[in-house]
Every structure is written in structure tokens, then in C-alpha cells.
TORPA-4810 file (N, C-alpha, C, O; in nm, 3 decimals):
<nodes>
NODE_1_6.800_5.013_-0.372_6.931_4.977_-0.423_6.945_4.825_-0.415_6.928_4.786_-0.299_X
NODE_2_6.973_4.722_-0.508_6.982_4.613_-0.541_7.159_4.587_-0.479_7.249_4.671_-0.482_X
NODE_3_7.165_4.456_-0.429_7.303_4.396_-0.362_7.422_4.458_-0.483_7.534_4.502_-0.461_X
NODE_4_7.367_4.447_-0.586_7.483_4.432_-0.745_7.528_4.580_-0.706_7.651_4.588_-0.707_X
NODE_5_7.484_4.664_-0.683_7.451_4.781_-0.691_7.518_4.834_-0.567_7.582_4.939_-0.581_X
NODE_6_7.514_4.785_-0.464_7.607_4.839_-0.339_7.752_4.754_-0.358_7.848_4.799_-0.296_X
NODE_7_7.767_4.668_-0.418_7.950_4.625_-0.449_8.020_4.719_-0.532_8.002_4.741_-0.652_X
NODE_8_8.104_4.775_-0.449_8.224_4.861_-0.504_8.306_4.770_-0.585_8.337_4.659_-0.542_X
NODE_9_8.336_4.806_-0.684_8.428_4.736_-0.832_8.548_4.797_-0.788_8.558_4.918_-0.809_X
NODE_10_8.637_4.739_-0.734_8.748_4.836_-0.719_8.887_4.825_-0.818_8.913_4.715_-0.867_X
NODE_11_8.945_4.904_-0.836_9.014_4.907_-0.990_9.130_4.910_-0.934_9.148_4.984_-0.837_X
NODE_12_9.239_4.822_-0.987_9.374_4.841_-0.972_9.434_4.866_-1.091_9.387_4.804_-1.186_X
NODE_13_9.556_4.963_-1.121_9.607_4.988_-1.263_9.768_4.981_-1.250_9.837_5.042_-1.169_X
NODE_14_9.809_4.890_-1.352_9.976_4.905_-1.354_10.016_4.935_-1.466_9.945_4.912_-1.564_X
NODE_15_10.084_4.966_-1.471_10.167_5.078_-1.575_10.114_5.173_-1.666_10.075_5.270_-1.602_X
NODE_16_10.092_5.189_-1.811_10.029_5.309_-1.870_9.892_5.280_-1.923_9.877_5.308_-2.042_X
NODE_17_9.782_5.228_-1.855_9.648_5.188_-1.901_9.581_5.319_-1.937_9.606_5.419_-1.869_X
NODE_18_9.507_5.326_-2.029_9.441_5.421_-2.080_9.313_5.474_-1.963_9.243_5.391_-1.905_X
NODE_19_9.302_5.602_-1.946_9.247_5.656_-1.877_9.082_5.605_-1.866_9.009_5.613_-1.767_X
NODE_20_9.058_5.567_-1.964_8.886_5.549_-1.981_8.890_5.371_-1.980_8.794_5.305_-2.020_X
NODE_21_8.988_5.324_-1.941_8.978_5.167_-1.942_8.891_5.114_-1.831_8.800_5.031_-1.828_X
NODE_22_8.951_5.194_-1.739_8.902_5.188_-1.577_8.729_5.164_-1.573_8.671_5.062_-1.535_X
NODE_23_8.664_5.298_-1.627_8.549_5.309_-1.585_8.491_5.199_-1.679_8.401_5.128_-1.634_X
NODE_24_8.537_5.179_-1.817_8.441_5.018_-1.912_8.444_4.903_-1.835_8.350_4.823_-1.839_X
NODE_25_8.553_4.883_-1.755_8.599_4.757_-1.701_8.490_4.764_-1.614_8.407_4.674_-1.609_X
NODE_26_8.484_4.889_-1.527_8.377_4.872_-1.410_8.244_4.849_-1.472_8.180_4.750_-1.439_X
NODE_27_8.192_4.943_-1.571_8.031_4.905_-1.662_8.039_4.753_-1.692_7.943_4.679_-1.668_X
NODE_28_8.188_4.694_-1.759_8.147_4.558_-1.798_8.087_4.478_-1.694_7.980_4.417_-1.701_X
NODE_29_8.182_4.485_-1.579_8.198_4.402_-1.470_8.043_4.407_-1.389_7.978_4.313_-1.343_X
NODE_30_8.022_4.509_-1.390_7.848_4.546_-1.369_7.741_4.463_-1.422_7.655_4.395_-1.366_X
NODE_31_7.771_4.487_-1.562_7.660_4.421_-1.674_7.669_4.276_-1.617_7.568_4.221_-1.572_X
NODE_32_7.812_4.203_-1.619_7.763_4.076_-1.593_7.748_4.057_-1.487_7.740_3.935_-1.488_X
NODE_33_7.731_4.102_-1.336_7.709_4.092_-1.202_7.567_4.127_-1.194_7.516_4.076_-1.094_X
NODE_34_7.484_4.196_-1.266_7.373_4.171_-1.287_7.265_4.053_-1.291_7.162_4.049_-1.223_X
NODE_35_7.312_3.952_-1.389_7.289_3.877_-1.400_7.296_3.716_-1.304_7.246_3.605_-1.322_X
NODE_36_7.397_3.786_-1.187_7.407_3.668_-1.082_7.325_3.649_-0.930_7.348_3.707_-0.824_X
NODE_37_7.230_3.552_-0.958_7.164_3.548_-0.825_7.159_3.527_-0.698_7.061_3.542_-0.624_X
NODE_38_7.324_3.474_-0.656_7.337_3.465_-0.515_7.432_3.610_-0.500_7.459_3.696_-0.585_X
NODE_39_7.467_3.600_-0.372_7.531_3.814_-0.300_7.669_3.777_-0.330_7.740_3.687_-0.287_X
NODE_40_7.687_3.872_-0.416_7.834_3.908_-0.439_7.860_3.971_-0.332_7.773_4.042_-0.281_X
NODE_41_8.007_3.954_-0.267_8.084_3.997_-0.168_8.148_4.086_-0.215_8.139_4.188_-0.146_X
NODE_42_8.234_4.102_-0.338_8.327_4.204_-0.342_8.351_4.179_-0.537_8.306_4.100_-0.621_X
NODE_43_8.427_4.273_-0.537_8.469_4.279_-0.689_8.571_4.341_-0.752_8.560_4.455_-0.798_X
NODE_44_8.680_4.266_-0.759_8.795_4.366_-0.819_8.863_4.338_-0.936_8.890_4.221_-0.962_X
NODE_45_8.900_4.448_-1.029_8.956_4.465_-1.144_9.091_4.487_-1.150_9.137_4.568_-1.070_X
NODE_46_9.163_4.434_-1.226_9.303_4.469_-1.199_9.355_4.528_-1.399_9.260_4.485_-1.463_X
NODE_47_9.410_4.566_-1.456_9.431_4.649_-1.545_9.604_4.629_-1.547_9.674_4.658_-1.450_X
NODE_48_9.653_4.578_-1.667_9.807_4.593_-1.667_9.821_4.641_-1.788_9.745_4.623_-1.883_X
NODE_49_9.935_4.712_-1.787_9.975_4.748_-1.941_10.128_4.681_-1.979_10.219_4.732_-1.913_X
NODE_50_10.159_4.603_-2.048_10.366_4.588_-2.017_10.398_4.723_-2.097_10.336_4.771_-2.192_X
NODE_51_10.511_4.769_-2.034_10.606_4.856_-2.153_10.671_4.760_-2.213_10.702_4.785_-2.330_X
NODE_52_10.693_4.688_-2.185_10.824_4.565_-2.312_10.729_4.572_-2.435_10.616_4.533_-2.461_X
NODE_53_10.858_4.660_-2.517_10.749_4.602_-2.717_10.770_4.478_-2.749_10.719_4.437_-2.853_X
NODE_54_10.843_4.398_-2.675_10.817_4.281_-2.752_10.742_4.180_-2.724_10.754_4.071_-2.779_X
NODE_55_10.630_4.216_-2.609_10.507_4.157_-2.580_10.376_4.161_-2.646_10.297_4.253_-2.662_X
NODE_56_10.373_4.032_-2.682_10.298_4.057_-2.828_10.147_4.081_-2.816_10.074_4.104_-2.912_X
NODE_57_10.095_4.070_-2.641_9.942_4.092_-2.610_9.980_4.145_-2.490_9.972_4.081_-2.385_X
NODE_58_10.035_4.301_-2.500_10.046_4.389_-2.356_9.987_4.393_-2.282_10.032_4.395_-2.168_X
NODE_59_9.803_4.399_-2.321_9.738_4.489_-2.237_9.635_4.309_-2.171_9.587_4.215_-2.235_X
NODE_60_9.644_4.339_-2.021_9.582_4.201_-1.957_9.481_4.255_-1.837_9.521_4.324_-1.743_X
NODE_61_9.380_4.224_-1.851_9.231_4.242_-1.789_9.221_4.105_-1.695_9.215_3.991_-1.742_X
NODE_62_9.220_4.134_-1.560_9.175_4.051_-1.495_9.082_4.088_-1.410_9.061_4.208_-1.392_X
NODE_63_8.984_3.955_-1.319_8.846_4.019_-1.264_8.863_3.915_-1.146_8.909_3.801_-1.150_X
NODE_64_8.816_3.982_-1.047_8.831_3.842_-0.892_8.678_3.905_-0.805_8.656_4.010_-0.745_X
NODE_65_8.594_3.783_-0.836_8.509_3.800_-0.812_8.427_3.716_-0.651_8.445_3.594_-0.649_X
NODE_66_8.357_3.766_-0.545_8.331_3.647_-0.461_8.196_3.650_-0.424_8.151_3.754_-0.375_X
NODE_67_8.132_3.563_-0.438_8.018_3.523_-0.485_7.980_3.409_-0.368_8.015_3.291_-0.372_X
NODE_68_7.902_3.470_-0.268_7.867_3.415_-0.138_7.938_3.320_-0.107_7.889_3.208_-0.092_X
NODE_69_8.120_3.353_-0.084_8.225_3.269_-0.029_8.314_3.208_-0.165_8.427_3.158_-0.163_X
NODE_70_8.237_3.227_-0.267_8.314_3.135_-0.374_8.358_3.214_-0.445_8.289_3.308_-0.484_X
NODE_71_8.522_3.192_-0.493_8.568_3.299_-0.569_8.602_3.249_-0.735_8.647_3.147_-0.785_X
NODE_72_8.558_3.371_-0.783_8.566_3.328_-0.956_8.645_3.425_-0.975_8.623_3.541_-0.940_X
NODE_73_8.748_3.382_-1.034_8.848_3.485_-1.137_8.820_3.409_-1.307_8.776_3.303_-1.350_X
NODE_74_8.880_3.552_-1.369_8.890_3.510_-1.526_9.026_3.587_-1.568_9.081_3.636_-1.469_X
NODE_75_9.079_3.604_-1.663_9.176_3.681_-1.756_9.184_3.683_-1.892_9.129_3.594_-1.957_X
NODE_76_9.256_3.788_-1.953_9.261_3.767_-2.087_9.363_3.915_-2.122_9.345_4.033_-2.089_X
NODE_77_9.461_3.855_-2.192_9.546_3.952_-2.284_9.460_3.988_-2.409_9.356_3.940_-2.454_X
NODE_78_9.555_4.105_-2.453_9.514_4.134_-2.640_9.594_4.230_-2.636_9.657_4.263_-2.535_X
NODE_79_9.601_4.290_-2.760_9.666_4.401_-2.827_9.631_4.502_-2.735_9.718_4.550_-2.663_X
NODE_80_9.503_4.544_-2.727_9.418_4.678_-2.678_9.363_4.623_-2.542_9.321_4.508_-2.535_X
NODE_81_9.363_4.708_-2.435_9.329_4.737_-2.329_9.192_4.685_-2.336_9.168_4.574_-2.288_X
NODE_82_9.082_4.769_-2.400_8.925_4.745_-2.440_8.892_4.590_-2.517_8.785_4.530_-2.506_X
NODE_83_8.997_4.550_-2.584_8.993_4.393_-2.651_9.026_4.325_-2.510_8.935_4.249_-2.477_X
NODE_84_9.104_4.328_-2.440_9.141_4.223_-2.305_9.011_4.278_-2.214_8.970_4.185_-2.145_X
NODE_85_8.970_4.343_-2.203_8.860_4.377_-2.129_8.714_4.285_-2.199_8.628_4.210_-2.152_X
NODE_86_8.744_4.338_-2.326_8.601_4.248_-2.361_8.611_4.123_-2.345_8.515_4.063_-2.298_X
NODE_87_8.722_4.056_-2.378_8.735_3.898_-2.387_8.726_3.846_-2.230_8.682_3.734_-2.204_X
NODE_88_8.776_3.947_-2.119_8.785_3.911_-1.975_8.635_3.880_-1.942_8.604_3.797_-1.856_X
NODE_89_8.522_3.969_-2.035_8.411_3.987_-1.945_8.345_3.842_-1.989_8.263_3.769_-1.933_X
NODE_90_8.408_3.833_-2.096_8.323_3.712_-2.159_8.337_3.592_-2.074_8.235_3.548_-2.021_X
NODE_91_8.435_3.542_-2.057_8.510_3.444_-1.941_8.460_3.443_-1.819_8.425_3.344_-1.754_X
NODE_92_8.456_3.579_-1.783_8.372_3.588_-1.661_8.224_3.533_-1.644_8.171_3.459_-1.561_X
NODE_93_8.182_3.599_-1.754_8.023_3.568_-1.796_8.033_3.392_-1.787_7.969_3.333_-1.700_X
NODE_94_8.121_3.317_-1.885_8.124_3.197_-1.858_8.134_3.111_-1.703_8.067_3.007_-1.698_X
NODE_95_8.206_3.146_-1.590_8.246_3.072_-1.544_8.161_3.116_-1.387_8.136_3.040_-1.293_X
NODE_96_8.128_3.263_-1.398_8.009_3.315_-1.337_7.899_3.225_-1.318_7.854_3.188_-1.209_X
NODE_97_7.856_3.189_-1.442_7.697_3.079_-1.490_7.778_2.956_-1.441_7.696_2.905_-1.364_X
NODE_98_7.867_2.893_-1.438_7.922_2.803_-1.414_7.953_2.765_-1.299_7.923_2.650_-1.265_X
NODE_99_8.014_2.843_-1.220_8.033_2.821_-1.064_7.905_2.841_-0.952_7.894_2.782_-0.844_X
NODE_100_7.790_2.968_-1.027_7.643_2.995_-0.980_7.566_2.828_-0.970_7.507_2.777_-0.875_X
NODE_101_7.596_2.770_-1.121_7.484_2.655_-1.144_7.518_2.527_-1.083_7.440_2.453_-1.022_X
NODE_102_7.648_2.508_-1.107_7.652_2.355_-1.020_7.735_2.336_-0.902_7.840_2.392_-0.871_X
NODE_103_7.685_2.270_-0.857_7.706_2.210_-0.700_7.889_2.223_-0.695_7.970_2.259_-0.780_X
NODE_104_7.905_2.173_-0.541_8.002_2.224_-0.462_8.129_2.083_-0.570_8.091_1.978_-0.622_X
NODE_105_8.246_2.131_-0.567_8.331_2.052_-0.630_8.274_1.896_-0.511_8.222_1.900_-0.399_X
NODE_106_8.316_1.757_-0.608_8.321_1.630_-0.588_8.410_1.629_-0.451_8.350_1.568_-0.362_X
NODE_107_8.527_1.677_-0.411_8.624_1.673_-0.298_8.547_1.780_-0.197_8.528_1.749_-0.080_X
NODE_108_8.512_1.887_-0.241_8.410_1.952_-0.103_8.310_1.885_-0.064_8.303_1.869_0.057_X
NODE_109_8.215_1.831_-0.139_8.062_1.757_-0.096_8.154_1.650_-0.037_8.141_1.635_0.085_X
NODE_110_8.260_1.559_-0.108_8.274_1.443_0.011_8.343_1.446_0.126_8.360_1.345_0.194_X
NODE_111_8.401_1.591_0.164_8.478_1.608_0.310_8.315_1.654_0.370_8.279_1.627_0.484_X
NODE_112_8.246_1.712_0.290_8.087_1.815_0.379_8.041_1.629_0.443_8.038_1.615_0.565_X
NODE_113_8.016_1.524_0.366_7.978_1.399_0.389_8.015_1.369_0.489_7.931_1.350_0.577_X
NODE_114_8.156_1.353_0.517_8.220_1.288_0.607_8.250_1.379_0.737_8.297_1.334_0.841_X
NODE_115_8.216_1.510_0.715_8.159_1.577_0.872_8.073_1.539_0.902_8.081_1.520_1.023_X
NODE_116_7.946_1.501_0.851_7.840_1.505_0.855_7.789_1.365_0.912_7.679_1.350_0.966_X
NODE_117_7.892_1.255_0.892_7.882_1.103_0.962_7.981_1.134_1.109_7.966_1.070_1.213_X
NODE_118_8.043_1.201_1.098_8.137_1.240_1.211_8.011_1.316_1.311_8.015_1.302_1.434_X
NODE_119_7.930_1.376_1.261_7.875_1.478_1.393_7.764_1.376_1.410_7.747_1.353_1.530_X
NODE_120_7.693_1.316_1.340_7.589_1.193_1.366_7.645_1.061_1.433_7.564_0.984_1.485_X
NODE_121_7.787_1.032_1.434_7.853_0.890_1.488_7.871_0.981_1.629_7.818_0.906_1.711_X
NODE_122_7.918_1.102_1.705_7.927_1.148_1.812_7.779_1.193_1.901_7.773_1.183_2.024_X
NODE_123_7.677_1.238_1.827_7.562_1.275_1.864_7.473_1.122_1.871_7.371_1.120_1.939_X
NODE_124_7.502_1.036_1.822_7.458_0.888_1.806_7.468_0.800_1.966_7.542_0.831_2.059_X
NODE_125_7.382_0.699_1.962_7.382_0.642_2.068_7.548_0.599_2.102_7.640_0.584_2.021_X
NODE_126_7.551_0.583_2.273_7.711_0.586_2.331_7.793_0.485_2.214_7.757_0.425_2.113_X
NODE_127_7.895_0.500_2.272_7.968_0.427_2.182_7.959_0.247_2.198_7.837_0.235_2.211_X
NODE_128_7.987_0.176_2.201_7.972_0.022_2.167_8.091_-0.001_2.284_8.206_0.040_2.264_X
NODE_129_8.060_-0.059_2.389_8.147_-0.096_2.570_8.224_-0.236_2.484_8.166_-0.320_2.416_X
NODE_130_8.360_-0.227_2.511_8.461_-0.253_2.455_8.436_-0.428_2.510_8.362_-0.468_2.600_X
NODE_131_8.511_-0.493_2.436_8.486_-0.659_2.472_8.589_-0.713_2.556_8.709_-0.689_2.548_X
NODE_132_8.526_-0.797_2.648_8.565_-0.851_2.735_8.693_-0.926_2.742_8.693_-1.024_2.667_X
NODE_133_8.817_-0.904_2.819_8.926_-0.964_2.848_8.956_-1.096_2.826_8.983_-1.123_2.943_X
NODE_134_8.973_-1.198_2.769_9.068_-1.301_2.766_9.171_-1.335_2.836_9.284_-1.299_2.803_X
NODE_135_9.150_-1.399_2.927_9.275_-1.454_3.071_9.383_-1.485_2.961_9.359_-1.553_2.862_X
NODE_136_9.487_-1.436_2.985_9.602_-1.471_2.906_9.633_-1.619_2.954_9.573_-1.672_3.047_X
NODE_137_9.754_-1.692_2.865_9.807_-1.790_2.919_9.865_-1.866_3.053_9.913_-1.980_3.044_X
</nodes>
């Protein structure tokens, strides 16, 4: 059994989502977790339907994904349940390859930096013996 393969997809549903939405969302969400090479932690789907008719893209597919500490979400409305699902996976697929391929955001690597002069300036030879007094006036 492959890591992809032991993450439970777990499905959340609000209001009247079509019965067979559930299990595509989980196949989609699969297909593209396949494709990712560090250990997914967890994986959840969330499924909304609005009753308001005058919402002009009811049905909204979202995906929260965590990916050895790093979390990727995507979303997407449409008319149809299966259209917000497909467009969700796509997004996912995007930002999946995206958050997998490059390095840690510019503000994480330079706080990781500046621990990293912090534990070398304390582990570093003693500190520098403070300078000598000046007889006041």
C-alpha cells in the first residue's frame, strides 16, 4: 500500500449535494495526490450546495490538502456540483506542482536564516568581555 493510498479523503457535505458527488470528489482528489512526491498528511473535501436561486454558481468544491506540514487549499464554484469539482481539481493540480516545486516562501527562509545565525552566534566562541571603564569626571 503506497502513502497516497493510506490518506483517508474525508468528505464534508452541506446542504443538498448530489449523492454521487462525494465519491468523484474523492477519485478526483486521488488522481491528483498521486502524482505528489512528498507524504501527504491528510485530505479533506468539503461539498456545498446554496438553496438561494439567486446564486448564480451554487454548487462550491473545496479541497485542504497537507503535504508534509504545508497546507494547499483550492476552490471553485459552477452551476453543477461535478463542474465545481472538476475546476477544483484542476487548481489543485496547479498549486499542488507549485507548492511541491519551489522552496520555502522569501519571509520563511529569512526567519529559518536568522535562527540559524542566532544558534551559531550562541554556540560560537564566548561572547566579546565588555570594555573597560572610563574614570568619570
Amino acid at each position: 500500500m503506497t502513502t497516497i493510498e493510506a490518506v483517508r479523503v474525508r468528505t464534508v457535505r452541506h446542504g443538498r449535494v448530489p449523492a454521487d458527488s462525494g465519491g468523484l470528489a474523492v477519485t478526483k482528489i486521488r488522481s491528483v495526490l498521486r502524482h505528489v512526491a512528498q507524504p501527504v498528511l491528510s485530505a479533506r473535501v468539503t461539498l456545498t450546495m446554496s438553496a438561494d436561486p439567486a446564486v448564480a454558481f451554487p454548487a462550491k468544491a473545496q479541497a485542504t490538502i497537507d503535504v508534509n506540514g504545508r497546507i494547499v487549499r483550492a476552490q471553485a464554484a459552477a452551476e453543477t456540483m461535478r463542474e465545481a469539482t472538476e475546476l477544483m481539481t484542476h487548481r489543485l493540480r496547479a498549486r499542488l506542482d507549485r507548492a511541491v516545486h519551489t522552496p520555502l516562501s522569501r519571509r520563511k527562509a529569512a526567519h529559518q536564516r536568522h535562527l540559524h545565525r542566532q544558534a551559531k552566534r550562541c554556540d560560537g566562541p564566548a561572547a566579546r568581555p565588555p570594555l573597560p571603564r572610563q574614570p568619570g569626571p
